[in-house]
C-alpha positions in Angstrom: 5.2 -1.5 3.7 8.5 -2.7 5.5 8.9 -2.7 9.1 11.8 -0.2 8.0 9.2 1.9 5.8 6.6 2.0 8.8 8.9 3.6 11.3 10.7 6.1 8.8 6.8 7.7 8.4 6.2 7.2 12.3 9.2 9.1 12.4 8.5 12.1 10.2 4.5 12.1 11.7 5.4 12.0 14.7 4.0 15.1 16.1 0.7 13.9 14.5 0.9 10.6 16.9 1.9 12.3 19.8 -0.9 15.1 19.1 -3.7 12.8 18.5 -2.6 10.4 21.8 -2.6 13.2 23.9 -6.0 14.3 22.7 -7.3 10.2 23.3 -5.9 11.1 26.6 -7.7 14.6 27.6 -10.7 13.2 25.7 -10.8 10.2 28.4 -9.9 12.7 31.2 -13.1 14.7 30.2 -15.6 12.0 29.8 -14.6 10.4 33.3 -15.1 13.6 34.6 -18.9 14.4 33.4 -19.8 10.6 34.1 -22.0 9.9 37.3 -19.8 8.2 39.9 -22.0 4.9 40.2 -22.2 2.6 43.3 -22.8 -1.0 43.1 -24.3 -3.5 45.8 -24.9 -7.2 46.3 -26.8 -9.4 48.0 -26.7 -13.4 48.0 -30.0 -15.8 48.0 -29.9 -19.4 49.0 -31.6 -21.7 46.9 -33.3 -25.0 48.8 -35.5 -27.9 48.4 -37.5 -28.8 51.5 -38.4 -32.3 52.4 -36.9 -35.7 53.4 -33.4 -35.5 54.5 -32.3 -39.2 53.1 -28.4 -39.0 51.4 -30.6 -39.8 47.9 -33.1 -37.0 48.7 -30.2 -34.5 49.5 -28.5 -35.8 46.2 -32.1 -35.4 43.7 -33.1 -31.9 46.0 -29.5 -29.9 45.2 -29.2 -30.9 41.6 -32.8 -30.0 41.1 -32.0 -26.4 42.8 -29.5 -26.2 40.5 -31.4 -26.6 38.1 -34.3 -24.1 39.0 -31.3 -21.2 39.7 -31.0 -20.0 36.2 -34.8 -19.6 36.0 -35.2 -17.3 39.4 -32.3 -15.3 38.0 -34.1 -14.5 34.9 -37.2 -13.9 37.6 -35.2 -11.5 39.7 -35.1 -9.2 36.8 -39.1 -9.6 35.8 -41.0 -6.1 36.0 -43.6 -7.2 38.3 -40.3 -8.1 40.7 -38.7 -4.4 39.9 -41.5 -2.5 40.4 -41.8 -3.3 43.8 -38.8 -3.5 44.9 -37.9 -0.3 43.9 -41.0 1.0 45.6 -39.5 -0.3 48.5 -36.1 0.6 48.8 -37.5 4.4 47.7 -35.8 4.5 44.5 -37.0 5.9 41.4 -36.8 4.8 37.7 -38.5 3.4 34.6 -39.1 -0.6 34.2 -36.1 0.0 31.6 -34.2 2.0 33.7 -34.4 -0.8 36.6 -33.4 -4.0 33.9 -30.5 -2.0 33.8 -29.7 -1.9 37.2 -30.5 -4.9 38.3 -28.4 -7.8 37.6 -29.0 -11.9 38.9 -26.5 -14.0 38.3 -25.7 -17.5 39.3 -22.2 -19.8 39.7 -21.9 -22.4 38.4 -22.3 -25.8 40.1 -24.1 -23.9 43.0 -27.3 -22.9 44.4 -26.5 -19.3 45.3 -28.2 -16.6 43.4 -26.3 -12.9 43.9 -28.4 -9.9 43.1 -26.5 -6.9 41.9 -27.7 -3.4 41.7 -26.0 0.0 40.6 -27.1 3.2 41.5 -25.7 6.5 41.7 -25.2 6.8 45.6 -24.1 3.3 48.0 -27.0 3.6 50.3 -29.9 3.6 47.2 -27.7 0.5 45.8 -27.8 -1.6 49.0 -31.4 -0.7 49.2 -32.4 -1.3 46.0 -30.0 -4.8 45.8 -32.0 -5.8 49.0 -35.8 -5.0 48.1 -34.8 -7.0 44.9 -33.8 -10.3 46.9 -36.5 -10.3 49.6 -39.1 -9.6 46.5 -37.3 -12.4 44.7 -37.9 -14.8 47.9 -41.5 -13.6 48.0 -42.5 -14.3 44.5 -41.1 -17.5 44.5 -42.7 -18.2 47.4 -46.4 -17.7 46.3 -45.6 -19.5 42.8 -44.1 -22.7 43.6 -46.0 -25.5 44.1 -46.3 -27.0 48.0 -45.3 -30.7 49.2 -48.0 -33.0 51.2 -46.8 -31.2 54.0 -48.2 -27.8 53.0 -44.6 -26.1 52.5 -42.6 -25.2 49.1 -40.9 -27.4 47.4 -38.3 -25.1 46.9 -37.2 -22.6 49.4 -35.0 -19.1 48.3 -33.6 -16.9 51.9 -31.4 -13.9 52.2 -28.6 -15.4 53.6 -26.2 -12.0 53.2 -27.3 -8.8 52.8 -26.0 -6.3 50.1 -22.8 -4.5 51.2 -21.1 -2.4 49.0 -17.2 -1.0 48.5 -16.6 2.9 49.7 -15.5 3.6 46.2 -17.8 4.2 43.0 -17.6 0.6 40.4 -17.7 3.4 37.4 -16.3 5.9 36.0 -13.1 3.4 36.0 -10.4 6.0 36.1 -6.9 3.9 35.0 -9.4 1.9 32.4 -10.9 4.7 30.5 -7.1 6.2 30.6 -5.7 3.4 28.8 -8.7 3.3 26.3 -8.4 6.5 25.7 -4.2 6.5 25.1 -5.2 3.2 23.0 -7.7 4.9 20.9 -5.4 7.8 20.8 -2.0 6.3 19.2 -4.2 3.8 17.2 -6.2 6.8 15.6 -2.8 8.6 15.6 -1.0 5.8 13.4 -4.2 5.4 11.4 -3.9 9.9 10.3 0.0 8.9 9.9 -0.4 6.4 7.4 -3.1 8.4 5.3 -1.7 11.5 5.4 1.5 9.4 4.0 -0.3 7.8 1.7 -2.0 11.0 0.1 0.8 13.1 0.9 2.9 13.0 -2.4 5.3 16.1 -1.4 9.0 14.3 -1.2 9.9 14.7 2.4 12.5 11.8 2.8 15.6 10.4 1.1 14.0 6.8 1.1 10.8 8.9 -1.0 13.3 10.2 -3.2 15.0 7.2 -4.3 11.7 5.1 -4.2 9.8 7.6 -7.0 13.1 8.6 -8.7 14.3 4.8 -8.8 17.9 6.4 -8.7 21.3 6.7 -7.1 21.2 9.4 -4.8 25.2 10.4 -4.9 25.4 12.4 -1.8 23.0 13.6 1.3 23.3 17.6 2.2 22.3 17.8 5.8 19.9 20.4 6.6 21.9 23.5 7.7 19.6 26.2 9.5 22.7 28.6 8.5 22.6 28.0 5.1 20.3 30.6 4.7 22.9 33.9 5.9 25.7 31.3 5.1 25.2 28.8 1.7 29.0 28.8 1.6 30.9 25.9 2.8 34.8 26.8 4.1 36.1 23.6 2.8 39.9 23.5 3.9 39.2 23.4 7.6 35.8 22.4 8.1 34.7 18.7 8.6 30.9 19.3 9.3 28.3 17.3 7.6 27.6 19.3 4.9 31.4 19.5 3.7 31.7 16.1 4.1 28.5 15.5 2.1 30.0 17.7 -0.9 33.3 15.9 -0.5 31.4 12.9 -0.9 30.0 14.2 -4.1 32.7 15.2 -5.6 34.0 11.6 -5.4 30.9 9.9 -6.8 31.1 12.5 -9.6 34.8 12.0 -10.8 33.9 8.1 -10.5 31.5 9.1 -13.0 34.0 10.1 -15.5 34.9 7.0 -17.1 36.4 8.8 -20.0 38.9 10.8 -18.0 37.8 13.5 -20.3 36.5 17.3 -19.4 33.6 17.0 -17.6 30.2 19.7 -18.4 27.7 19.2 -15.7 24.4 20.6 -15.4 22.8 20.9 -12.4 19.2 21.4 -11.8 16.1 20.3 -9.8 12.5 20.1 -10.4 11.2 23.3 -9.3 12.3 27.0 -7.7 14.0 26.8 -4.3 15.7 23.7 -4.3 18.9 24.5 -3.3 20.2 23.7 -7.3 22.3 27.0 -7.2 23.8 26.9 -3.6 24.8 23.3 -4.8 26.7 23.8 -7.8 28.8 26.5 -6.1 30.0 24.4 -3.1 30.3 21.5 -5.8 32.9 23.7 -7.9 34.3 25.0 -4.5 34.8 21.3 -3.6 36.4 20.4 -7.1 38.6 23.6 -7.3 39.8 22.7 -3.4 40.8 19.1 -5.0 43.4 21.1 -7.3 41.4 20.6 -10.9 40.6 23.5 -12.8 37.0 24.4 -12.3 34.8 27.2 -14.0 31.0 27.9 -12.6 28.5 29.0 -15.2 25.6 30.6 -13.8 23.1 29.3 -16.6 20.1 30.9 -14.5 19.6 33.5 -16.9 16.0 34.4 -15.7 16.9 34.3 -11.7 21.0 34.0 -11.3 22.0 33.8 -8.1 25.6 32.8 -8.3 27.1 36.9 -8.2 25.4 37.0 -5.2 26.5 34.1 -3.4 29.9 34.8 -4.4 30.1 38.8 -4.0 31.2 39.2 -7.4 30.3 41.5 -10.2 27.4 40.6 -11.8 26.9 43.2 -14.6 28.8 41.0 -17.0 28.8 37.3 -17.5 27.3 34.7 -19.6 24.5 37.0 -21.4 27.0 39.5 -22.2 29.7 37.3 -23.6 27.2 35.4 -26.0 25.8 38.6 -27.5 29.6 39.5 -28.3 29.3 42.2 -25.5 32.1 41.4 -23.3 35.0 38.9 -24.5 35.0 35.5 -22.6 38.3 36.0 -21.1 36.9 39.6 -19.6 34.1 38.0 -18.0 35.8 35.2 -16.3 35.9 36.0 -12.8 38.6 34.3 -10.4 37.4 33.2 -6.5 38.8 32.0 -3.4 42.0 30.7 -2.7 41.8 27.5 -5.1 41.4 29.6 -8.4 37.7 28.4 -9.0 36.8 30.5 -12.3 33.3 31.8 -12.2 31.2 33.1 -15.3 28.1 34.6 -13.5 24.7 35.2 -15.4 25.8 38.7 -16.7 22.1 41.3 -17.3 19.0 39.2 -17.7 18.2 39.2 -21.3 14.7 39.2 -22.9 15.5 35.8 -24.1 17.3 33.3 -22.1 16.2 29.7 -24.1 17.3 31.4 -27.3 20.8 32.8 -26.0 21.0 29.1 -24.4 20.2 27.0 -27.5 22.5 29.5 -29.5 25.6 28.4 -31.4 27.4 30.3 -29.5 26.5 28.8 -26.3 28.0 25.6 -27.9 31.2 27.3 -28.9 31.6 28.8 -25.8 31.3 25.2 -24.0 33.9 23.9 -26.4 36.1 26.8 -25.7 36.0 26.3 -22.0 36.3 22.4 -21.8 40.1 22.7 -23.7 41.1 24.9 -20.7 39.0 23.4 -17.6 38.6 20.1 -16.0 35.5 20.7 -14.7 32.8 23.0 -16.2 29.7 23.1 -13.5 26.6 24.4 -15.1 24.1 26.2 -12.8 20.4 25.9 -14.8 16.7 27.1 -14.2 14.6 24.0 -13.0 13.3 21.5 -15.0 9.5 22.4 -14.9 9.0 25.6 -15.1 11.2 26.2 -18.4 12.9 24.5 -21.4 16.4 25.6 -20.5 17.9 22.9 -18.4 16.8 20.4 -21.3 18.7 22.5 -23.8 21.7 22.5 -22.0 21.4 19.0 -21.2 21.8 18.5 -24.8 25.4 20.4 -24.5 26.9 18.6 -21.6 28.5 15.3 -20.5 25.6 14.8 -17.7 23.2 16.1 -15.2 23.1 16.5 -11.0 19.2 16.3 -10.1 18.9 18.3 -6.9 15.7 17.6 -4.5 15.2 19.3 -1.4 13.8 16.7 1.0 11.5 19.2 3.0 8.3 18.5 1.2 8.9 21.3 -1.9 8.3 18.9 -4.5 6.4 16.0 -5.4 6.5 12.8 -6.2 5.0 13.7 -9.4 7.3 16.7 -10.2 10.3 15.2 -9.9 8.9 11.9 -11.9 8.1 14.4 -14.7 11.2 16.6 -14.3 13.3 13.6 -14.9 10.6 11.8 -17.6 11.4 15.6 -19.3 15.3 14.8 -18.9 15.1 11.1 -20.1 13.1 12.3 -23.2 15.8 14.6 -24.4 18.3 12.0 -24.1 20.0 13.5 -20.9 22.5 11.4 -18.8 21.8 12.3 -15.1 24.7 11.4 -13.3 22.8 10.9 -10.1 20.5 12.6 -7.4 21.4 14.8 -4.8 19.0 15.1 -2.0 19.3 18.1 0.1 18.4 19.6 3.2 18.2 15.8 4.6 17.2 16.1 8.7 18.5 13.7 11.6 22.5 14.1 10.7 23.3 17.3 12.9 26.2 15.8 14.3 29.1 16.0 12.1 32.3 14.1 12.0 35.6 15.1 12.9 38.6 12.9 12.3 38.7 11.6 16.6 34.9 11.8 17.4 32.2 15.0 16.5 31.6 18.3 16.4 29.2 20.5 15.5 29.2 21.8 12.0 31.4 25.3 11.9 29.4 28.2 9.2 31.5 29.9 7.2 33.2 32.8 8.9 33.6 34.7 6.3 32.5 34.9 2.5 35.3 34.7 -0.3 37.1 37.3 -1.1 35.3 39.5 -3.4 36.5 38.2 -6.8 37.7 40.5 -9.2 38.6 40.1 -13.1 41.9 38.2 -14.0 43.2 41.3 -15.4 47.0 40.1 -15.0 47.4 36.7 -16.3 44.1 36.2 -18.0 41.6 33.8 -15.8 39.7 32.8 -18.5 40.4 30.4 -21.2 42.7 32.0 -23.6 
């Protein structure tokens, strides 16, 4: 994973970082507060070797009190030692309780032993630190060995007594913080990655064009109106999602090499996509460009297109191939640019056959000698054969994905394996619904993206003049 990759999914999990830090952080908060405050004392013991008072005897007696440090350090901590020191300085506690108390340590290079002891108030630590050290001084005492003249060789004395700070050593309020904050973004990048990993929903352009392994032709930002208003006002509107159709309708008439009519299908994966909302600001787009534009609404099973539109929707494409309604009759004129719409007409009882029909076929031939562009709203890829047999019947195919986690990796893979087995040319990918580009560009700086004031006009049948093809 690329330094890139690694921040685009701390990006999109980045409410599971910040919730898992900020429960490090209350978890820390609670465990200092049930912890015992805990007090700690020392005391310091001089270690000695009495006798001659010659420069070489000095020399010999502090290296050998060196020496015999380490072992009245591990003495200091001996049970016989604890016991009664403890019974001294009126504290209670198990033998195991004590070794973990007590503490001897030594410096190095010197001969100065400090005793350490916790407890869980300062006056039981002091105590306890110096019942340990005169105990210490005593044991020594009546186990090393005496000189001619009848005293130790080696000599331990208190020569501090155990003091201890105001404030508890533990619980260690700005260290447990930081562990617990540590803990908490470590654990929180840990659930980020492995929810990414698992997670195979498509909830990124980068996901899309990694699993789809092709060129995404335009970005629809993420519109919260889209919902009351799908309908972009191109003329006078420079928001993002204009601009992002704008866009597309570029990268598609790149795409026409031939210079020839152009039949596009668009479709996506699975339901809810945005396929249909997308193919009518496509042809919208097209129309605005001055070419001539007609939108099928192929969605025989769910159209969607007279509603978008406010046009009628009792005739249309259904109607027209079972010799119903005349083409020209159904043709259906919107907006201000002349965009020609065929809507879905009455859902019939058998969409892939009236799809895969000769007549179908005509009916594409007839419309490409009269259109430029004939845009192609289908089903989705998955759930139905229909997009793949109008694949078959066009010059290519607009892939839409929804970048909010609707579909997965694996959908889309087999969506487009479906397409590629037919023999379908897909243009490109669209990804929709793409997050982080709310501000929109203007020709001098930004502004925020202006919804469509009002619908189009309702259309109405060409009834002087003939919309359709004649």
């Amino acid at each position: 994973m690329t330094l890139s990759q690694f921040l685009a999914v701390m990006r999109r999990r980045r409410w599971w970082v910040a919730a898992l830090t900020l429960l490090g952080i209350a978890a820390a908060g609670v465990v200092t507060l049930v912890q015992t405050p805990m007090y700690r004392a020392e005391a310091s013991v001089f270690v000695s070797v009495s006798g001659s008072v010659s420069a070489s005897d000095l020399s010999q007696g502090g290296s050998f009190s060196e020496a015999r440090v380490s072992s009245y350090a591990e003495l200091a901590t001996a049970p016989r030692v604890l016991r009664d020191a403890a019974r001294a300085a009126g504290v209670e506690g198990s033998v195991s309780e004590l070794e973990r108390a007590v503490r001897a340590t030594s410096t190095a290079d010197t001969v100065i032993l400090t005793i350490g002891a916790t407890q869980a108030t300062r006056n039981d630590a002091i105590a306890l630190a110096d019942a340990v050290a005169e105990e210490l001084v005593a044991v020594v005492a009546g186990i090393e060995r005496t000189g001619a003249d009848g005293q130790a060789l080696v000599q331990l004395s208190v020569y501090q007594k155990a003091t201890a700070p105001s404030a508890p050593v533990s619980p260690r309020i700005p260290v447990n913080i930081a562990l617990g904050l540590l803990v908490g973004i470590g654990s929180g990048i840990g659930l980020a990655l492995l929810r990414e990993t698992v997670d195979t929903k498509i909830r990124s352009v980068e996901i899309l064009r990694r699993t789809a392994d092709r060129t995404v032709l335009a970005e629809i930002p993420l519109d919260e109106d889209m919902a009351t208003a799908p309908l972009v006002e191109m003329d006078s509107n420079y928001s993002g999602r204009a601009e992002a159709f704008r866009q597309l309708r570029t990268h598609l008439t790149f795409t026409n090499l031939d210079g020839g009519p152009q039949t596009v299908v668009v479709t996506s994966a699975v339901p809810g996509e945005g396929k249909s909302s997308t193919s009518v600001n496509l042809a919208l787009t097209l129309a605005q460009n001055g070419h001539r534009v007609i939108l099928i609404d192929a969605d025989l099973r769910r159209p969607s297109t007279s509603v978008s539109l406010d046009i009628e929707s009792r005739v249309g494409l259904s109607t027209v191939l079972t010799h119903q309604v005349e083409l020209e009759d159904a043709v259906q004129t919107v907006g201000t640019h002349g965009l020609h719409v065929l809507s879905a007409g009455r859902v019939p009882p058998n969409p892939s056959e009236l799809l895969g029909s000769r007549q179908m076929s005509m009916l594409l031939d007839i419309v490409r000698q009269t259109y430029d562009y004939v845009i192609i709203d289908a089903p989705p890829v998955l759930p139905v054969t229909d997009p793949t047999v109008l694949a078959g019947l066009s010059s290519g195919v607009l892939f839409v994905t929804a970048v909010d986690g609707r579909a997965t990796t694996t959908e889309v893979g087999q969506a487009l394996a479906t397409l590629d087995a037919v023999g379908a040319r897909v243009l490109g990918l669209v990804a929709n619904r793409v997050r982080g580009q709310r501000r929109q560009s203007t020709y001098y700086g930004y502004a925020p993206s202006t919804p469509v004031s009002e619908s189009p006009r309702r259309a109405r049948r060409a009834r002087d003049g003939k919309a359709g093809p004649r």
